[in-house]
N, C-alpha and C positions, 0 to 999 in steps of 0.2 A: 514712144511709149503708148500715145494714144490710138498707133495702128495694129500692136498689139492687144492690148483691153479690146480692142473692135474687134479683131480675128476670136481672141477667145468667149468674146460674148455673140457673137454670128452675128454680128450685123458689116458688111463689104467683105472681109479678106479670106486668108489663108485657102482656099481650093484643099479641098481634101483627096486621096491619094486619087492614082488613073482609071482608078473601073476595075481593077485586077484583083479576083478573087483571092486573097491570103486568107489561110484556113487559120482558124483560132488553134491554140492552143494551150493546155492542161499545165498548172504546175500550181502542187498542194492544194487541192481543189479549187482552185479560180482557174477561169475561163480569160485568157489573155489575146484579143486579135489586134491585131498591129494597125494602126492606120494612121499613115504619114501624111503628112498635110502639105501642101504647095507652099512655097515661099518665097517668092520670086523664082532665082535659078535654084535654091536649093528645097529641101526639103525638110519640114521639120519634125522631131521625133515625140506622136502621138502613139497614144493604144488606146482602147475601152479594157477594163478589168471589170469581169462579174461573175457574181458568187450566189448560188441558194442559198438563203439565210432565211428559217422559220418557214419557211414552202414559198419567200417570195424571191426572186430575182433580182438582189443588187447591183448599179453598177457606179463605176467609177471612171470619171474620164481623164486620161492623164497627158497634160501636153506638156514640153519642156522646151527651155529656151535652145538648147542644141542644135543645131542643123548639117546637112549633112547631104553631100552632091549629088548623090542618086538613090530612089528610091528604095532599091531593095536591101541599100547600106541604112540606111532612115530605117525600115521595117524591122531588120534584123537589129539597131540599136533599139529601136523601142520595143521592141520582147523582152531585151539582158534588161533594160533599165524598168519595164513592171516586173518582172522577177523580183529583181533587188528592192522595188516598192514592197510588195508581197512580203518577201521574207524578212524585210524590215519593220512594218506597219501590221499584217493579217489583217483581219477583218474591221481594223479600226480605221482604215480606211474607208468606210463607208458612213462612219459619222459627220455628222453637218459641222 
């Protein structure tokens, strides 16, 4: 538990994705780009979600307990699972 809380507050773990450019993209206007995080051998399912809201730029970071043996299977789950953030939540996801 406590190496988790660590990865998700930056201090030691998780490595985030290889260096490999994945392009964001568009659904109901949020900006969704994948970024799978190292976890030992596998990889786990991250993305950033952000939206213009009033002229400023919100965003949202979304990491889940899932994982997933290679990365471009991790990328592609974390796009379907902010979608389904998204179209679950909208923009109330950006609340504290």
């Amino acid at each position: 538990m406590v190496s988790i809380l660590s990865r998700l507050f930056g201090s030691r773990g998780g490595e985030s994705g290889s260096g490999k450019a994945v392009p964001a993209e568009e659904h109901d206007g949020f900006r969704i780009t994948p970024e799978p995080q190292r976890d030992g051998p596998s990889w786990r399912i991250a993305a950033r979600i952000e939206k213009e809201v009033g002229g400023e730029t919100r965003t949202h970071r979304m990491i889940r307990a899932d994982t997933l043996q290679n990365e471009e299977a991790a990328a592609a789950a974390s796009v379907a699972k902010a979608r389904a953030l998204v179209d679950e939540q909208g923009e109330s996801i950006f609340r504290s």
